[in-house]
C-alpha positions in Angstrom: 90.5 89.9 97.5 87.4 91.9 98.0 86.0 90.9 94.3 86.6 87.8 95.1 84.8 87.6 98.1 81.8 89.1 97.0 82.0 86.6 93.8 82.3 83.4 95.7 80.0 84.3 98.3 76.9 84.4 95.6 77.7 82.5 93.1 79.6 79.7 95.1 77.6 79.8 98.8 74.4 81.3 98.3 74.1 79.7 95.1 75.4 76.8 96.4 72.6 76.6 99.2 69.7 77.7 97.5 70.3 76.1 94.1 72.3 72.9 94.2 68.9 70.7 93.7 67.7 73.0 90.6 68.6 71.9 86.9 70.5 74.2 84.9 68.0 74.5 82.6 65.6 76.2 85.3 68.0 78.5 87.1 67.5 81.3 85.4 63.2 81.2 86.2 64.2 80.0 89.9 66.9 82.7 90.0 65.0 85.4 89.7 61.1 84.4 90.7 60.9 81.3 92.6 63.1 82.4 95.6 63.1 85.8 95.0 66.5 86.7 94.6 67.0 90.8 95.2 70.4 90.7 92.4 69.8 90.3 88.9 73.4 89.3 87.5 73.5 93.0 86.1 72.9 94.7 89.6 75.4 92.5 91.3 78.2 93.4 88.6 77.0 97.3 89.6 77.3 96.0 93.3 80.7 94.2 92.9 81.7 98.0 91.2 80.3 100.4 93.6 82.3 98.0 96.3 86.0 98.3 94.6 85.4 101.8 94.0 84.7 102.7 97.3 87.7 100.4 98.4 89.9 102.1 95.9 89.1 105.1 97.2 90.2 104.2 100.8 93.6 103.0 99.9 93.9 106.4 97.9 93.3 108.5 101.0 95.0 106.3 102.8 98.3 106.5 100.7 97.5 110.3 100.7 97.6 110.9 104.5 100.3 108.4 104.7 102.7 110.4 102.6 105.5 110.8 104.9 105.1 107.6 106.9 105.4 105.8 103.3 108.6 107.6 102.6 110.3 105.8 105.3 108.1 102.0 105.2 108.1 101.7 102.0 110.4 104.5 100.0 110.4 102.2 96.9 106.5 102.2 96.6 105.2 105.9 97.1 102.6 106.5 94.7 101.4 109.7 95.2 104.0 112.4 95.6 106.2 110.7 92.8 103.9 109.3 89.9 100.9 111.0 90.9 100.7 114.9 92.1 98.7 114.9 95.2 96.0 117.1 93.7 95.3 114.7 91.5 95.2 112.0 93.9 92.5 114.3 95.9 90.3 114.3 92.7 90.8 110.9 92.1 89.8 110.0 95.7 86.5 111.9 95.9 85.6 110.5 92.0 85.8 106.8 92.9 84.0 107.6 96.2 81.3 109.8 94.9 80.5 107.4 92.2 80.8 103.7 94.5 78.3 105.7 96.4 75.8 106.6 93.6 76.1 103.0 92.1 75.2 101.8 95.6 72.2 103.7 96.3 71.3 102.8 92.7 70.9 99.4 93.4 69.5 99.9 96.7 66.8 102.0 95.3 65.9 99.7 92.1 65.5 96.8 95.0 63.3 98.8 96.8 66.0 98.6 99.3 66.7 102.4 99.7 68.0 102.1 103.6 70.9 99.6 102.1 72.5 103.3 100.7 73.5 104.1 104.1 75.9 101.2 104.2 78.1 102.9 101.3 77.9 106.3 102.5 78.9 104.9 106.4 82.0 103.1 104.5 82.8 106.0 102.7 82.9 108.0 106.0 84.6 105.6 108.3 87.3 104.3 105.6 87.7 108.4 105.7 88.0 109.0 109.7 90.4 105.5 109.8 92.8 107.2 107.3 93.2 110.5 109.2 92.4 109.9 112.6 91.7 106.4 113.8 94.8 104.3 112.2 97.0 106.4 114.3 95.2 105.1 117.1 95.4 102.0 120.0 93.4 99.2 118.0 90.6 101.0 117.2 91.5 101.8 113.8 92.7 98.0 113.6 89.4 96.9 114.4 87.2 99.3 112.1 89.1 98.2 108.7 88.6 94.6 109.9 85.1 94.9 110.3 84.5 97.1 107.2 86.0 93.9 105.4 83.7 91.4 107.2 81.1 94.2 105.9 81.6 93.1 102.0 80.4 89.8 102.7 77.7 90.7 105.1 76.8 93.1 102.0 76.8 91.1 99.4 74.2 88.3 101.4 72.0 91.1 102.2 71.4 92.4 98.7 70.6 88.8 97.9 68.6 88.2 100.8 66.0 85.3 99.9 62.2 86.2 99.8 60.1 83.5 98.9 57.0 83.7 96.6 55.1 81.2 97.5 51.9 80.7 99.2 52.7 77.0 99.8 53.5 77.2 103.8 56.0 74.2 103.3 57.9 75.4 101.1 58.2 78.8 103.1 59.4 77.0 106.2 61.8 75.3 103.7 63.1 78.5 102.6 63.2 79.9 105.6 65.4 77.2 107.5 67.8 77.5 104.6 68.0 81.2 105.0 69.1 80.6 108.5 71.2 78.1 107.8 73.1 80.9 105.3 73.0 83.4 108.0 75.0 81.3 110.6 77.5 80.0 107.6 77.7 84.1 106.7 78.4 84.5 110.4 81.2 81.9 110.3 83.1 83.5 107.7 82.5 87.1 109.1 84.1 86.4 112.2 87.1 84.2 110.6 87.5 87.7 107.9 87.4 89.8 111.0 89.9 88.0 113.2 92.5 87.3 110.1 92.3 91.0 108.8 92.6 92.2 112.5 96.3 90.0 113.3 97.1 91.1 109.4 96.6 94.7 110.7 98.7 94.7 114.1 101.8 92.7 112.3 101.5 95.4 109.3 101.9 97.8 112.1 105.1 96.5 114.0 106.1 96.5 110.2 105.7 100.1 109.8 106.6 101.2 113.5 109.8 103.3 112.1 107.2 105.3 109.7 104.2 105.5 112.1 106.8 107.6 114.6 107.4 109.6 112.1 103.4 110.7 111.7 102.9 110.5 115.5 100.6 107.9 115.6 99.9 105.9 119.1 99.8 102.0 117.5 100.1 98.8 119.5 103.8 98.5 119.0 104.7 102.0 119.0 103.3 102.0 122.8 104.2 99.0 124.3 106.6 97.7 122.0 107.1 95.7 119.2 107.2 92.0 121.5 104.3 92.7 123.6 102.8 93.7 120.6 103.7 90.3 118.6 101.8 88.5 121.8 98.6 90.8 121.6 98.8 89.4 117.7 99.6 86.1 119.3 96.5 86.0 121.9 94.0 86.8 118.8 95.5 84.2 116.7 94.5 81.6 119.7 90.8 83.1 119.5 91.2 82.4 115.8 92.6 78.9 116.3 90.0 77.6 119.0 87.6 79.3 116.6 88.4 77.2 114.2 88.3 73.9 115.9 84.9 74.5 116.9 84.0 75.2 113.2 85.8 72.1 112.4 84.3 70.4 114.9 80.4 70.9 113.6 81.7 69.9 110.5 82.7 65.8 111.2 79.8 65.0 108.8 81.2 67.3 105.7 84.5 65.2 104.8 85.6 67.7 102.1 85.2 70.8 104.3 86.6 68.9 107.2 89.7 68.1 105.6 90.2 71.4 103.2 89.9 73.5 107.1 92.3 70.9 108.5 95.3 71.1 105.6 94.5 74.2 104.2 93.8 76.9 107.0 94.5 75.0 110.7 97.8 73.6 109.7 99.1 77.1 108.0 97.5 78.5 111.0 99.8 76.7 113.3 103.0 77.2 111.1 102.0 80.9 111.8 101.4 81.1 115.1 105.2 79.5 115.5 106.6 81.9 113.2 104.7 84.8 115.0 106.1 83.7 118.6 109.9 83.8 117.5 109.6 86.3 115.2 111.6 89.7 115.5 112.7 91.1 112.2 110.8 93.2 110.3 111.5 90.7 107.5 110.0 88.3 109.2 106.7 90.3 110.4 106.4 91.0 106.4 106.2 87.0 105.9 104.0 86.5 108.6 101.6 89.4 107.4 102.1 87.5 103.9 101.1 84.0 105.2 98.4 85.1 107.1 97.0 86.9 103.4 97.5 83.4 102.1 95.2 82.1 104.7 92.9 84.5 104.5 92.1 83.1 101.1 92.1 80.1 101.4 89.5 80.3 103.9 87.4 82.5 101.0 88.2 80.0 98.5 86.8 77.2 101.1 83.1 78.5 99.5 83.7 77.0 96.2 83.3 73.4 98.2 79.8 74.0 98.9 79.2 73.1 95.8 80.2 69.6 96.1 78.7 69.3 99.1 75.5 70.3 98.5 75.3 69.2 95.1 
């Protein structure tokens, strides 16, 4: 999911939005003098690498401090402790880390962007603290992986932040209304990555509620219960869904995008939200936390239609 993200979101929306009136034959010149574009294609595959390795390493020292909650969650899929010593997982842990960070202060510092480094170190650190400390805790852990996801697109439009060359003053004011048109559709999709990844996160708890006792950890569920803890999920899933209709609603002019938001993510959206309010297994908590994966990307995938519509 996180590749993908980072793939669509520069060569499907920025490319989308700075390029759909440029002939194939001139993208490569456009692409890297006429707007400025930070990424070469080479620095963005380094970028798209230093991001999975850092976000391999998370779900390694997440599985590693997870060890006994796993046993009883999910006794089929323990990793480390059973196909993988936890030495090994240690070394494994700090070797993707330690090299996601070096790729992404390379690229920072070949863009002349050497304060962008801080963003992978910051990850490294809170992906750490959220493993040990924070996941045990009352949302806050919730909310920092969440936002750390929202991060990779955030990322990915800031390495290719546009910097026009051009002493023409129209087509600076040109570029620059574009860029801010990219910065609110950026915004869009941070806040829709956010809110999904954060109802994901509270239904993946009242999932794991019999393994979280086990590690002592003070979740949502685990302090007031798995129903009131289904309605907190509930109550964001309405901030998603009036979200939504106000996106959908600035959008009467885009028919495609219109009716991809409507069929695609509001209606599944819906279905969820009815599934969520009944549900009390924690079979059905694992389909919800499944569906609501499913909308996630299609909402992600919704970038590939800006190239239709602003082709």
């Amino acid at each position: 999911m996180v590749l993908l993200t980072m793939v669509l979101t520069k060569y499907a929306l920025i490319n989308s939005i700075f390029f759909s009136h440029i002939s194939i034959k001139n993208y490569t010149l456009i692409h890297t003098k006429y707007l400025g574009i930070t990424l070469t294609h080479y620095q963005f595959t380094l970028l798209a690498f230093s991001i999975l390795l850092i976000t391999a390493g998370g779900y390694i020292i997440n599985d590693i401090f997870d060890i006994d909650a796993d046993k009883i969650n999910k006794p089929l899929k323990v990793i480390i402790g059973a196909s993988i010593s936890k030495k090994k997982a240690w070394i494994l842990y700090y070797a993707t880390s330690i090299l996601g960070l070096l790729l992404g202060s390379y690229v920072s510092f070949t863009t002349e962007n050497s304060a962008y480094s801080f963003f992978f170190l910051g990850t490294i650190l809170s992906l750490f603290l959220y493993s040990k400390y924070l996941k045990k805790t009352l949302l806050i852990g919730n909310l920092i992986v969440s936002v750390l996801l929202g991060l990779v697109i955030f990322i990915t439009v800031l390495f290719n932040e546009p910097k026009a060359n051009s002493s023409n003053l129209l087509e600076v004011f040109s570029n620059l209304g574009t860029g801010v048109r990219l910065l609110l559709i950026m915004i869009t999709y941070i806040v829709f990555s956010i809110l999904t990844n954060l109802i994901r996160e509270i239904i993946k708890d009242i999932e794991d509620i019999n393994g979280d006792l086990k590690i002592k950890a003070k979740t949502l569920p685990i302090l007031f219960g798995r129903k009131r803890a289904s309605k907190v999920a509930f109550f964001f899933s309405a901030g998603l869904l009036v979200f939504l209709l106000i996106v959908l609603q600035s959008l009467t002019n885009e028919f495609v995008l219109l009716i991809y938001g409507i069929v695609c993510i509001l209606l599944p959206l819906l279905y969820f939200m009815y599934k969520l309010w009944i549900a009390e297994t924690k079979k059905e908590f694992s389909k919800l936390s499944t569906l609501m994966k499913i909308i996630m990307l299609f909402g992600i995938v919704s970038m590939l239609l800006f190239r239709f519509i602003d082709s």
